[in-house]
C-alpha positions as CSV (number, residue, x, y, z in Angstrom):
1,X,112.9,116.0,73.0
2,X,115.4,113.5,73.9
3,X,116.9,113.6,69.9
4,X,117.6,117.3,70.3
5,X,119.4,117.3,73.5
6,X,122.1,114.4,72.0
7,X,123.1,116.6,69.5
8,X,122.7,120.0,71.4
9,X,125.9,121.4,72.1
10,X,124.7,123.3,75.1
11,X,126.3,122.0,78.2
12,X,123.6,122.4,80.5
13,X,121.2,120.1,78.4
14,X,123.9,117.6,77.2
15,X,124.4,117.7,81.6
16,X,120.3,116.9,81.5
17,X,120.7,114.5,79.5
18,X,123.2,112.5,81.5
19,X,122.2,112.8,84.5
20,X,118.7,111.5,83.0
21,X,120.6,108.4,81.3
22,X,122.4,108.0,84.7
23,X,119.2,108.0,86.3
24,X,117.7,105.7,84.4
25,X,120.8,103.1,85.0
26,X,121.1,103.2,88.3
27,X,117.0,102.4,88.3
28,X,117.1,99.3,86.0
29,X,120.6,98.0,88.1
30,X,118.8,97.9,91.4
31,X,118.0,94.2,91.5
32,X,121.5,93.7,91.5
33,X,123.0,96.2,92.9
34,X,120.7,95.5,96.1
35,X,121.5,92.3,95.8
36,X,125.0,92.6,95.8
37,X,124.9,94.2,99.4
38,X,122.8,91.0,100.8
39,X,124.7,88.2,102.7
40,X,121.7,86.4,102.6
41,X,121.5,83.5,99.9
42,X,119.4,82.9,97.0
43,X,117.1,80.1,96.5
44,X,118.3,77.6,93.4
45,X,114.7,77.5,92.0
46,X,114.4,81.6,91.8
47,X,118.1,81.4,90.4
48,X,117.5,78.7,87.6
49,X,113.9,80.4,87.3
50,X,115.8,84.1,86.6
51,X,118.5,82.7,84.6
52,X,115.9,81.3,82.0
53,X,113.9,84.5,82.2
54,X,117.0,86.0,81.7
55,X,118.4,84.0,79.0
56,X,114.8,84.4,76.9
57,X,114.9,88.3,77.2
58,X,118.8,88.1,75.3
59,X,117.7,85.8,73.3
60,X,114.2,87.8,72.0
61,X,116.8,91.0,71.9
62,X,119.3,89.5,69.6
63,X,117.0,87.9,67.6
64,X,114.6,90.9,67.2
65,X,118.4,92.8,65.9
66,X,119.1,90.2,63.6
67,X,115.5,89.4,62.4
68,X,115.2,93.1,61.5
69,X,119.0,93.8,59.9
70,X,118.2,90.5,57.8
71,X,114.5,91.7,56.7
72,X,115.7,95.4,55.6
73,X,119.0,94.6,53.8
74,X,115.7,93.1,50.9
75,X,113.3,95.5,52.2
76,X,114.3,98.7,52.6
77,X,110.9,100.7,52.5
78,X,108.6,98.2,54.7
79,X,108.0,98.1,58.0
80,X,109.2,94.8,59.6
81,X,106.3,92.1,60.4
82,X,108.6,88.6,60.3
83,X,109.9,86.6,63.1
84,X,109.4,88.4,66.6
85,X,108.2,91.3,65.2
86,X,105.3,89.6,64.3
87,X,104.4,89.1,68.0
88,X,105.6,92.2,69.1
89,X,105.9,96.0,67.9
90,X,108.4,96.2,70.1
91,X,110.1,93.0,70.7
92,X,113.4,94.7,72.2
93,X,111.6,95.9,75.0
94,X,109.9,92.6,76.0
95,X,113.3,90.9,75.8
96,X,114.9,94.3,78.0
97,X,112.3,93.5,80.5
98,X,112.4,90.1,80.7
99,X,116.1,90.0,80.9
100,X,115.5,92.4,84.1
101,X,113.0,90.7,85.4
102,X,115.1,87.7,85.2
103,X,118.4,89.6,87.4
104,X,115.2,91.1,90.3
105,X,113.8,87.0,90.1
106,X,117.7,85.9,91.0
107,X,118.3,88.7,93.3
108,X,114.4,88.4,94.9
109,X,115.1,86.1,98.0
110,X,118.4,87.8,99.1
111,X,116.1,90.6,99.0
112,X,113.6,89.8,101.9
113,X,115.1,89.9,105.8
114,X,114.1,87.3,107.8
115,X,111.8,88.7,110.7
116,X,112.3,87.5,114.1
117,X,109.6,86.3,115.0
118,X,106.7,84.3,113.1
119,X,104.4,86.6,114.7
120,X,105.2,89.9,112.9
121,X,103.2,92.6,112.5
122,X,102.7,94.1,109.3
123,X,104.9,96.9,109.5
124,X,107.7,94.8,110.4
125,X,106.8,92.2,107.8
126,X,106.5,95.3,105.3
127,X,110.1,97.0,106.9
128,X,111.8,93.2,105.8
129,X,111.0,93.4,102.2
130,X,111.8,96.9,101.5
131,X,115.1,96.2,99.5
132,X,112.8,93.8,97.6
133,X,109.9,96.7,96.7
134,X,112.6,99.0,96.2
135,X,114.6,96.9,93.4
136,X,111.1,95.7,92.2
137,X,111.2,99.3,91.3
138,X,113.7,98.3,88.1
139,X,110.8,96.2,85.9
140,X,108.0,99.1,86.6
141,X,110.4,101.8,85.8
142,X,111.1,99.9,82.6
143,X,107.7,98.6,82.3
144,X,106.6,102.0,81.9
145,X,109.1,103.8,80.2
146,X,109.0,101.5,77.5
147,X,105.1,101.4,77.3
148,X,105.0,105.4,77.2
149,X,107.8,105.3,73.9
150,X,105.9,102.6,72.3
151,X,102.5,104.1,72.4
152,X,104.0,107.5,71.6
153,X,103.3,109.7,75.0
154,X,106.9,110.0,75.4
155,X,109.0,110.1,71.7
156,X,107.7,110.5,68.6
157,X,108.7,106.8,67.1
158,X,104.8,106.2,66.7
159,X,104.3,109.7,65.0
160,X,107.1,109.0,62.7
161,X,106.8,105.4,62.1
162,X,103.1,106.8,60.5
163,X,104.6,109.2,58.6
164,X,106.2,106.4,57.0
165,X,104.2,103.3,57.0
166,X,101.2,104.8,57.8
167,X,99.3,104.8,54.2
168,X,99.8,100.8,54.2
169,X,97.1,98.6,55.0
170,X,99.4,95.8,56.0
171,X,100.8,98.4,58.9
172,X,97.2,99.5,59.8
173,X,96.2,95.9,60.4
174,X,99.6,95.0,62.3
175,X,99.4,98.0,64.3
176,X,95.6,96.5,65.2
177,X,96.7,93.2,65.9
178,X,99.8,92.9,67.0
179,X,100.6,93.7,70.6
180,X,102.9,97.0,71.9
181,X,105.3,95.2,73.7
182,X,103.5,91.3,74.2
């Protein structure tokens, strides 16, 4: 669906398809963004802890790029099973979510108000972390949209990635074996 409305040259569904892009942005950015608005500090463990998770989700993303550039420049026609591909179908989106994950970990504790009183109730404890649930939003919204393209209930990369490799028993078993996303 998504493919047709990039190159549609209908205004209305090229507007669509911004807005839903937009959308989308403005979902993954709200660990930071949220925590941009906080006066409140950080804690160095959930910072170093974020950064690292952080620096791993680049890290699997770039390598995932290159791994796969470097594996079809000699095989054109096969799927790729090498390097991180061959622990996940979708190694792009682990690193995408764990590089988000790492910016809502760094953001977390400048997420949470302090109550003012130890004795709380629960609505008041729950009313002090609701920038938190709100930018824990980001890794769900991610979580799922990249779960719903790699098992094929939202684009058609599963239907067309069988089209293509789908006759070959090596892709059969890898598709068995190897996780969606890790």
């Amino acid at each position: 669906m998504l493919d047709s409305m990039i190159s549609c040259p209908l205004p209305v569904e090229q507007l669509v398809f911004g807005l839903y892009h937009s959308y989308g942005g403005l979902l993954c950015s709200l660990p930071h963004t949220l925590g941009t608005t906080s006066s409140a500090p950080g804690t160095p463990l959930t910072t170093q802890l974020g950064m690292a998770l952080y620096a791993i989700g680049m890290t699997f993303e770039t390598l995932a790029d290159v791994q796969k550039y470097a594996f079809k420049q000699t095989n054109p026609k096969q799927f790729c099973n090498v390097g991180v591909w061959a622990l996940s179908q979708h190694p792009n989106y682990f690193g995408n979510l764990a590089l988000w994950s790492g910016i809502f970990l760094i953001n977390a504790p400048s997420l949470l108000e302090a109550s003012s009183s130890d004795t709380a109730g629960f609505l008041a404890q729950l009313w002090g972390a609701r920038r938190l649930l709100l930018a824990f939003v980001s890794p769900m919204f991610l979580w799922t949209l990249f779960n719903a393209q790699a098992n094929g209930s939202m684009a058609n990369t599963l239907e067309l990635a069988n089209q293509k490799y789908g006759d070959d028993p090596n892709y059969q078993k890898y598709l068995s074996t190897v996780p969606l996303i890790i």
